[in-house]
Every structure is written in structure tokens, then in C-alpha cells.
C-alpha positions as CSV (number, residue, x, y, z in Angstrom):
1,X,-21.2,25.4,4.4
2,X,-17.4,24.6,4.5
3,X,-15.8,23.8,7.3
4,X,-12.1,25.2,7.7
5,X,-9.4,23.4,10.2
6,X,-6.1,23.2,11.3
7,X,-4.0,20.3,9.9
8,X,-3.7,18.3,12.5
9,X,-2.6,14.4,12.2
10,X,-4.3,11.6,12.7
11,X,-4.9,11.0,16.3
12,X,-4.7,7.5,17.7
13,X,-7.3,7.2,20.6
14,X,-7.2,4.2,22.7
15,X,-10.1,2.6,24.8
16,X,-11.3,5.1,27.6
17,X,-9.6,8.4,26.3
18,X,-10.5,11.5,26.9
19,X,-10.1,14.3,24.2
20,X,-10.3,18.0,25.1
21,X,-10.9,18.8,22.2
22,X,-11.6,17.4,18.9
23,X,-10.9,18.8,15.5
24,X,-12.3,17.5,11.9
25,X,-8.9,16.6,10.6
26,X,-8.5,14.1,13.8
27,X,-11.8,13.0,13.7
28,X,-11.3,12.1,10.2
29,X,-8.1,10.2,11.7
30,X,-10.5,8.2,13.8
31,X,-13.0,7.4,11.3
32,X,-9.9,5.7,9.2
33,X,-9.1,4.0,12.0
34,X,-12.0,2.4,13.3
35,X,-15.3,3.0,11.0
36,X,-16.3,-0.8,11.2
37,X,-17.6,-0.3,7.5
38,X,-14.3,0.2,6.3
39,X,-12.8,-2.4,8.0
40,X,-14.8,-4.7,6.6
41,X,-14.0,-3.3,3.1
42,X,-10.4,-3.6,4.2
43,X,-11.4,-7.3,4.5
44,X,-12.7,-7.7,1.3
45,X,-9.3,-6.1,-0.3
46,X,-7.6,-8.9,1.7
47,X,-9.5,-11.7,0.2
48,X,-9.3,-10.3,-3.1
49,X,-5.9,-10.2,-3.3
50,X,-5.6,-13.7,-2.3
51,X,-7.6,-14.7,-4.6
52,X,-5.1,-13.2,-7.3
53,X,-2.7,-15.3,-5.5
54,X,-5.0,-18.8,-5.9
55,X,-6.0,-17.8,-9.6
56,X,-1.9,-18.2,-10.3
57,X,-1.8,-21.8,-9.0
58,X,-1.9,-25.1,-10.4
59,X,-5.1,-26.8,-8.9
60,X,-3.6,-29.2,-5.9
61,X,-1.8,-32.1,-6.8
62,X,-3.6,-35.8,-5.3
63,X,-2.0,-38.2,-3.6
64,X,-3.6,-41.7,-3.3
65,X,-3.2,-44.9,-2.4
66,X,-5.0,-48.3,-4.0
67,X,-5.1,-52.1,-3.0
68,X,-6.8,-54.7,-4.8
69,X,-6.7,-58.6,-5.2
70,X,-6.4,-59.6,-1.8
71,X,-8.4,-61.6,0.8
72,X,-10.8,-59.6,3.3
73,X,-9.7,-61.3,6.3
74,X,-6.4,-59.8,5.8
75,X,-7.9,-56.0,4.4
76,X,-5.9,-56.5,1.1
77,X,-2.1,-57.2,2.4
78,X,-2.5,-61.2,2.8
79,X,-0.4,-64.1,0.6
80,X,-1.1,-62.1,-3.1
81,X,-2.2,-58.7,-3.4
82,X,-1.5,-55.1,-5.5
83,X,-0.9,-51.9,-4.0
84,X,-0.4,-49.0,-5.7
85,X,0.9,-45.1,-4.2
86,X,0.1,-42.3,-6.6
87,X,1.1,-38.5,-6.6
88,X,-1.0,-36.8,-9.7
89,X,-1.6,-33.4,-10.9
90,X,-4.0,-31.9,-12.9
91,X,-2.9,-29.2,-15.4
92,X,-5.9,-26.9,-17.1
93,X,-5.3,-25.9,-20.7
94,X,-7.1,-23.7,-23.1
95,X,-5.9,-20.7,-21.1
96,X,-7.8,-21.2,-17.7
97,X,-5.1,-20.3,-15.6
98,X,-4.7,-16.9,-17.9
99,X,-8.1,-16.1,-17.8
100,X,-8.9,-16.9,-14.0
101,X,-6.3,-14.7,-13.0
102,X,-7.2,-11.7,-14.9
103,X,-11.2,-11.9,-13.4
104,X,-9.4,-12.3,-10.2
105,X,-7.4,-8.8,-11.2
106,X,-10.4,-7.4,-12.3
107,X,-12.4,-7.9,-9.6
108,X,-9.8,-6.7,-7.3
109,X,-9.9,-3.4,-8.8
110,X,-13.7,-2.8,-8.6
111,X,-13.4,-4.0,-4.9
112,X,-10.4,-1.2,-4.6
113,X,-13.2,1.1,-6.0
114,X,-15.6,0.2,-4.4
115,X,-13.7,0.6,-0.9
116,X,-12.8,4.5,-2.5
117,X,-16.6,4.9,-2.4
118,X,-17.2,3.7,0.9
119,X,-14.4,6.2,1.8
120,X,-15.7,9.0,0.4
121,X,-19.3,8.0,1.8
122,X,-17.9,7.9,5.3
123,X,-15.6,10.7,5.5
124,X,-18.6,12.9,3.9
125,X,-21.0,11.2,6.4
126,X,-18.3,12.4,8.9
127,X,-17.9,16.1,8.1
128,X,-21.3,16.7,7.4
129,X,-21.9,15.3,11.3
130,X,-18.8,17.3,12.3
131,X,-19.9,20.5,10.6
132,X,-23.6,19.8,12.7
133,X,-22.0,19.7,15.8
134,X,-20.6,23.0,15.1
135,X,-23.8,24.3,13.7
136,X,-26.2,22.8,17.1
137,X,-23.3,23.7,19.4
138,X,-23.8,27.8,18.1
139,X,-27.6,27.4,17.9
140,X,-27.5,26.0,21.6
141,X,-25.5,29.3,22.7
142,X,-27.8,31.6,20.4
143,X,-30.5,30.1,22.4
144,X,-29.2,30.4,25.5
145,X,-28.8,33.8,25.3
146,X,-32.0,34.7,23.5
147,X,-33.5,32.8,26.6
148,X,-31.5,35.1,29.1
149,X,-33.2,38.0,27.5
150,X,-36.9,36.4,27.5
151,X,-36.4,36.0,31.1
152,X,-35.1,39.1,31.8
153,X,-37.8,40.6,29.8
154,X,-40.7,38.3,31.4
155,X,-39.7,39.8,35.1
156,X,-39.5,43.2,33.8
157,X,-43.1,42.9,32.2
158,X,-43.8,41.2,35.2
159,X,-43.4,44.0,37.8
160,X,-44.3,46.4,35.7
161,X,-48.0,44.4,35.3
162,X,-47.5,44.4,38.7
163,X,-47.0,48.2,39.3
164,X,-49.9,48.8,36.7
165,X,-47.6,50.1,34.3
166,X,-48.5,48.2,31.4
167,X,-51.5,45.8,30.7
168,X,-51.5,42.3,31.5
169,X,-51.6,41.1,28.0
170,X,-48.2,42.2,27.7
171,X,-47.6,39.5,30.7
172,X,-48.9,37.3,28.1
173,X,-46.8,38.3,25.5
174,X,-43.7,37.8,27.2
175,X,-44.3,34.5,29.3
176,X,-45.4,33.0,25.7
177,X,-41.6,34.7,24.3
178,X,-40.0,32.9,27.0
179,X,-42.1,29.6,26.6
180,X,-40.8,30.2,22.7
181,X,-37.2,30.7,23.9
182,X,-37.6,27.6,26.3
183,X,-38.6,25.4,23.2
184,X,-36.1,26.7,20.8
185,X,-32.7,26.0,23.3
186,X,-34.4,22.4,23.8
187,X,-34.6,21.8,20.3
188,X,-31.2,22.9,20.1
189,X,-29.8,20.5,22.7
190,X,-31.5,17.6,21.1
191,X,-29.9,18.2,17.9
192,X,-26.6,19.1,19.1
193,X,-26.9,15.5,20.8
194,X,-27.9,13.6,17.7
195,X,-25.3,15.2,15.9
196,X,-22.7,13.7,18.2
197,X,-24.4,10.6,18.5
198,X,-24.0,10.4,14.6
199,X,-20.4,11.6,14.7
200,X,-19.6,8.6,17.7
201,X,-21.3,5.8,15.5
202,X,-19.3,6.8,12.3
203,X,-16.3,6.6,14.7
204,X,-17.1,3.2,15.6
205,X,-18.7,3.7,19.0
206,X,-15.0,3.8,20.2
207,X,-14.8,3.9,24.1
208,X,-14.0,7.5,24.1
209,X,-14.9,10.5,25.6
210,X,-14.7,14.2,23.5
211,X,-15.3,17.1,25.5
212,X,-15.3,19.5,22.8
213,X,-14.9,20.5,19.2
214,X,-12.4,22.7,18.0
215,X,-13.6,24.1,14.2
216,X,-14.6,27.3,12.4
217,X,-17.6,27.8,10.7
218,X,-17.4,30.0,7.0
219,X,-20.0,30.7,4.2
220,X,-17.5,29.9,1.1
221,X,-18.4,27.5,-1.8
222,X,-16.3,25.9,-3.9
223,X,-15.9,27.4,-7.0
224,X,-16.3,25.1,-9.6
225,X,-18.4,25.4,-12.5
226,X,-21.6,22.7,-13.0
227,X,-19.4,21.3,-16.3
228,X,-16.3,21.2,-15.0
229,X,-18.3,19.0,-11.6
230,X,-19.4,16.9,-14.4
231,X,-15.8,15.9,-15.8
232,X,-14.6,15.2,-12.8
233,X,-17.6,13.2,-11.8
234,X,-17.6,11.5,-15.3
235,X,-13.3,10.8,-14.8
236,X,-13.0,9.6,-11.5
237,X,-15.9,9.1,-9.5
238,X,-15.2,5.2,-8.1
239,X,-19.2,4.2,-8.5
240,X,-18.8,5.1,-12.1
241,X,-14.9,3.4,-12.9
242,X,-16.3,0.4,-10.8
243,X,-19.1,-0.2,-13.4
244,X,-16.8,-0.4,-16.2
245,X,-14.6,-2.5,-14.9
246,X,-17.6,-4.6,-14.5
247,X,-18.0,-4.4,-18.1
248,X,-14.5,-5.5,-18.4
249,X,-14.9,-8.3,-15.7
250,X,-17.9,-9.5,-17.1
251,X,-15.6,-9.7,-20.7
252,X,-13.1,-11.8,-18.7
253,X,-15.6,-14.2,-17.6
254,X,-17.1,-15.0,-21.1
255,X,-13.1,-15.7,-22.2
256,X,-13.1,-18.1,-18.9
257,X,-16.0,-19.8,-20.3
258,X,-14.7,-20.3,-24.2
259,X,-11.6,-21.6,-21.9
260,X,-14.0,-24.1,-20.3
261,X,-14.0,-26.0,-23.3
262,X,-11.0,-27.5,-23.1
263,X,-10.7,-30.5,-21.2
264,X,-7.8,-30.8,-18.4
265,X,-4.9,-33.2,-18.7
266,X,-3.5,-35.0,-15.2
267,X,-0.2,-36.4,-14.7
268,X,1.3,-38.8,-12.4
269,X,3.3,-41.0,-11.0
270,X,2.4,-44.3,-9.3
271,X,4.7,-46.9,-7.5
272,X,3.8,-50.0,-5.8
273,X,4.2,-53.7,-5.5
274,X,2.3,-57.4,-6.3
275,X,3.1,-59.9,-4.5
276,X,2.1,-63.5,-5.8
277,X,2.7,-66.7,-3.8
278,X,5.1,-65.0,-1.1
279,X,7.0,-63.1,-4.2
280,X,7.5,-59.6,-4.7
281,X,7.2,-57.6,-7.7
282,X,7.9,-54.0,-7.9
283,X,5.1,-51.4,-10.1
């Protein structure tokens, strides 16, 4: 089944809405908006990109401070002592900055990909739950009706038992048609309900309140050939793109590690003084 609708924008729907109707293109909208999984993908695209950012940097620079060669009683500032303020930075060589920033990169993309899966997952997860709504909500009406007709026809067969115009099996018959109808709507119902439980928890479990669904039901298929599904898979499905650049983070980390073998340098500066029998000497 497809599901045709009108294109409709997304719909922003704030805390204790009510919506008249629903259509698949808004409730797309609202899965966007607030499916908690992809927030917390949106998240980790956040983080990621920062840690592009960090990859770039020179680690942080040290500032200290040092005393030494002077009494106790005085904690180091008495008649003679040496104190010494530093400001050093470390620099990595052998290509460490290079290589840490292109994992970072890397790994960026196969969280971007990774969040395009999650998408697809979702907003599939969300027609599919749409579409069953539509589905339930038509089996609830067939039912309805058919149950109309097995009570009409149960109090027809009724009085005509009655008036001895037919045999009581056919009593039987009908109460157990009706029974059959009874079970059949209920069914119904309860999927029709899980269905829009399923279509509320994709959206978040957003304090809203949808009194209908607005969407038309066809029999169409795609028509795509199974090679021509294949290349597309095979070209840009995000599972598939975000193993291989797996293959190429993976790459980037064995250059970070030959990197690894060269050992940092740190430069500085230090200033300070000695002072020696009440005389100061600058450092």
C-alpha cells in the first residue's frame, strides 16, 4: 500500500493542541520535530562537530608557578629563596594535529549517516503507523456496518423462529453471525488504537490531542525494477556509505598511530626572582 496526501507543511503543535485533523505530510512535520531519537542523534551531530573544532587546536598551554630554597616557617618566601612563573605549550609533531582532525572529519560523516538512517527508520516507522490508522479506522467502519446487518438479521430470524417460520437452528446461525460481527469490530478497535498509540510514541508522546486523520488509501506500487532497487540501495543507502567510511576512519586511525611515534616538543617561558641575603636577582 501507498499512501497519497496533500502537501501540507510542517505543523508546529505546541503542548495541549488540538488537531482536527491530521495528515501524513504534518505528522511527518511532528516526527522531525520532536521524535526523541532524533534529537538525540541531533546531539551526537553537535558533539561531533566540536570535536572537529578541538582536533584543530594546540593542546592547552600550562601555566605554573615553583618555589624552592626557602625556610618552612616562612612557606618558601623568607630571607633567600627562588620562585619561578612559567607559561609552556606543548606542540605535537609527526602530523598529529593532521591526522586527529581528519578521524574527527570522518567520524562526523558516519554520524551524519548514521542520523540519515535513523531518519529514514523513523519517518518509515511513521507512515507505516499512519497508513495503519487509515487501514484500522476503515476496518472499524466495515465492521460496524457488517454488525448493523448481523443485528438486523438476528431480529428478523428472531421473529420469524418466533412465528414458526423458519427452524430454530437458523436462530443459531445468526446469533453466532452476530457474535462473529461483535468480535470482528472489537478487533478492529483494538488495532485502530494501537496503531495510534504507535503513531503518538514516534511523535514523542507530545501533549497533543488528534481527533482525526485526513489521508487516502490506493493500491499503486512503485515501479521500480529489483536491479535498479539494488543500485540505489548499493549508491546511497546511509547503513552501507557509513560502513565505508568506517573503513576509511579506521585508515585514519592507523596514520594517527604511525603519528604517535613522534615525541611532542613544549615551549616556554619562565620569569622569576632569587633573592639571597635581602638581595634581589631577576630570572
Amino acid at each position: 500500500l501507498s499512501l497519497r496526501t496533500d502537501p501540507i507543511p510542517e505543523r508546529n503543535a505546541p503542548a495541549g493542541a488540538v488537531i482536527d485533523s491530521l495528515s501524513l505530510d504534518e505528522a511527518v512535520g511532528l516526527a522531525l520535530r520532536y521524535n526523541p531519537e532524533l534529537k538525540a542523534s541531533e546531539k551526537d551531530i553537535d558533539a561531533a562537530s566540536a570535536r572537529i573544532i578541538q582536533a584543530k587546536l594546540l593542546p592547552n598551554p600550562e601555566l605554573g608557578f615553583e618555589t624552592e630554597d626557602g625556610p618552612a616557617k616562612s612557606l618558601g618566601f623568607g630571607q633567600g629563596y627562588k620562585s619561578i612563573f612559567s607559561l609552556t605549550q606543548p606542540i605535537p609533531l609527526g602530523g598529529k594535529i593532521s591526522a586527529r582532525t581528519g578521524l574527527a572529519e570522518k567520524e562526523h560523516e558516519i554520524i551524519l549517516l548514521n542520523y540519515e538512517q535513523k531518519l529514514r527508520e523513523v519517518l518509515a516507522e511513521v507512515k507505516k503507523a499512519f497508513t495503519n490508522i487509515l487501514i484500522d479506522r476503515e476496518l472499524v467502519r466495515i465492521g460496524d456496518d457488517n454488525l448493523n446487518i448481523a443485528r438486523e438479521l438476528f431480529e428478523a430470524t428472531k421473529s420469524r423462529v418466533a412465528a414458526q417460520a423458519a427452524p430454530e437452528t437458523e436462530q443459531l446461525k445468526s446469533e453466532i453471525a452476530l457474535s462473529g460481527a461483535e468480535i470482528t469490530l472489537n478487533n478492529a478497535r483494538t488495532e485502530l488504537a494501537q496503531a495510534q498509540r504507535q503513531l503518538k510514541t514516534l511523535l514523542g508522546n507530545i501533549d497533543i490531542q488528534i481527533k482525526d486523520y485526513r489521508g487516502v488509501i490506493r493500491d499503486t506500487e512503485p515501479g521500480l525494477a529489483p536491479d535498479k532497487i539494488e543500485g540505489i540501495i548499493l549508491d546511497s543507502y546511509p547503513a552501507l556509505l557509513s560502513a565505508r567510511k568506517s573503513i576509511e576512519a579506521a585508515k585514519t586511525q592507523l596514520q594517527l598511530s604511525y603519528a604517535e611515534r613522534y615525541p611532542d616538543i613544549t615551549i616556554g617561558l619562565s620569569s622569576g626572582k632569587v633573592r639571597e641575603r635581602n638581595e634581589d636577582s631577576n630570572i
